[in-house]
N, C-alpha and C positions, 0 to 999 in steps of 0.2 A: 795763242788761245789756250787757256788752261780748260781742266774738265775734272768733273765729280763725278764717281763711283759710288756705289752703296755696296759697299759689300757683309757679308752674313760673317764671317773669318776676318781676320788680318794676317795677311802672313805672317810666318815667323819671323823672318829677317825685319819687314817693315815694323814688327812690334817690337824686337830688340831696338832698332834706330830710335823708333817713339819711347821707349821707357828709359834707356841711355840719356836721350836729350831732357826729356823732364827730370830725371834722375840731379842730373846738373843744375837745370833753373833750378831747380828746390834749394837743393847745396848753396848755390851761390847767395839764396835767400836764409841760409841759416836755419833749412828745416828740409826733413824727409819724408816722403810720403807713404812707406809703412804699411804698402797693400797689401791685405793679404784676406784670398778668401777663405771661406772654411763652410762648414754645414756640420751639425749638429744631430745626428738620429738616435731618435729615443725608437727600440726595442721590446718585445715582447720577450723577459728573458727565458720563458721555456721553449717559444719557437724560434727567437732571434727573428721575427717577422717583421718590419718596420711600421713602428706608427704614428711616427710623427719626424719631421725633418722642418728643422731650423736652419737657413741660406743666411749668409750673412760676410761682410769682411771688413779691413780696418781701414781705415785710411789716416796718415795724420795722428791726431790725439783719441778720433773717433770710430765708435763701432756702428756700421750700417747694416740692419736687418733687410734683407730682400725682401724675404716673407719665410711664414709656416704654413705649415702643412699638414693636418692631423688627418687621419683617414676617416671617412666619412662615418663608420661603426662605433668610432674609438670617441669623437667628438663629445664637448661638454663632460668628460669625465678627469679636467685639469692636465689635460697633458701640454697644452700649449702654456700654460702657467707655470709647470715643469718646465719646460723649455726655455724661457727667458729665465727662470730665477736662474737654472746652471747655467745660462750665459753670464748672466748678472756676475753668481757667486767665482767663478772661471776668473772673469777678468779686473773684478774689484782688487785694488790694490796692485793692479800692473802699469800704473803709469798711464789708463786712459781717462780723459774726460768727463767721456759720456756717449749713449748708446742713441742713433738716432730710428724713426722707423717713419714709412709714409702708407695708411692706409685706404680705402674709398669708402663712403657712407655706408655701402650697402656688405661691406667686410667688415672688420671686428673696431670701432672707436671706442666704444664703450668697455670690451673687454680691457685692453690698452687701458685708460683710463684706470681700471677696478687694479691694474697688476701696478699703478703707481709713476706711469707714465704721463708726464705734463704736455698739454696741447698749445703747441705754439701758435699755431693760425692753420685755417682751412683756406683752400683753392676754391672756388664754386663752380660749377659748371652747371650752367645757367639751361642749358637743353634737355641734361641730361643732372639731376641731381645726387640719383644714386652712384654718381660718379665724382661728388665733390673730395678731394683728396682732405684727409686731415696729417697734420705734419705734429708728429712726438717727438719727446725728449726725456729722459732722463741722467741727471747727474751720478754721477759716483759720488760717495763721502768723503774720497780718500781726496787730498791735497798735495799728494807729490804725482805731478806729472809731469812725465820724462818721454811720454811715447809722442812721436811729430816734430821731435826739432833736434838739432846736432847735438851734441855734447863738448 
């Protein structure tokens, strides 16, 4: 009889075994998968205070936003616009696709939208609507892409 865990952690060794063995499907597929997280904080620079953090990491060709975070003071005065252009400007011309992000109605679509972000389809949730997901995309300009597959 087999059995499921949920665990909060992966251990370390069990997450070397798992990233080893996917590591290889990939290979064997002629592509790598290039994860890497990172977070972004924008600064107050006479206090060094943080006011805004951008989560986010790569996979593949593409760049996934977890989400931002502007401090609640600091809001509506373009810092989250900040945010995504120096991701944007950062990673244009390194070889990625495209930046992907998943928002809910009642968090920022519209903002998304204004910073030039295209909506691919919404989720609905039909009980709760202020929780229908919408799902973005943005391309890069550039046409050499080399991040997500062997060489």
């Amino acid at each position: 009889m087999i059995s499921i865990k949920i665990l909060a952690d992966l251990p370390e060794d069990l997450q070397k075994i798992k990233t080893r063995d996917l590591e290889q499907y990939e290979k064997s597929h002629g592509v790598c998968v290039n994860y890497r997280q990172f977070s972004l904080v924008l600064s107050d620079p006479s206090t060094h205070r943080p006011l805004g953090v951008l989560s986010a990491y790569t996979a593949f060709s593409e760049i996934y936003i977890d989400d931002i975070w502007v401090e609640t003071t600091h809001r509506r005065k373009g810092y989250g616009k900040t945010l995504l252009q120096y991701l944007e400007q950062h990673f244009e011309n390194k070889g990625f696709n495209n930046i992907n992000l998943v928002t809910s109605q009642f968090q920022a679509p519209t903002f998304y939208q204004k910073c030039g972000y295209e909506l691919e389809f919404i989720r609905k949730n039909i009980p709760n609507p202020a929780l229908n997901k919408y799902f973005f995309i943005k391309f890069f300009k550039n046409e050499n892409q080399t991040q997500g597959h062997l060489i």
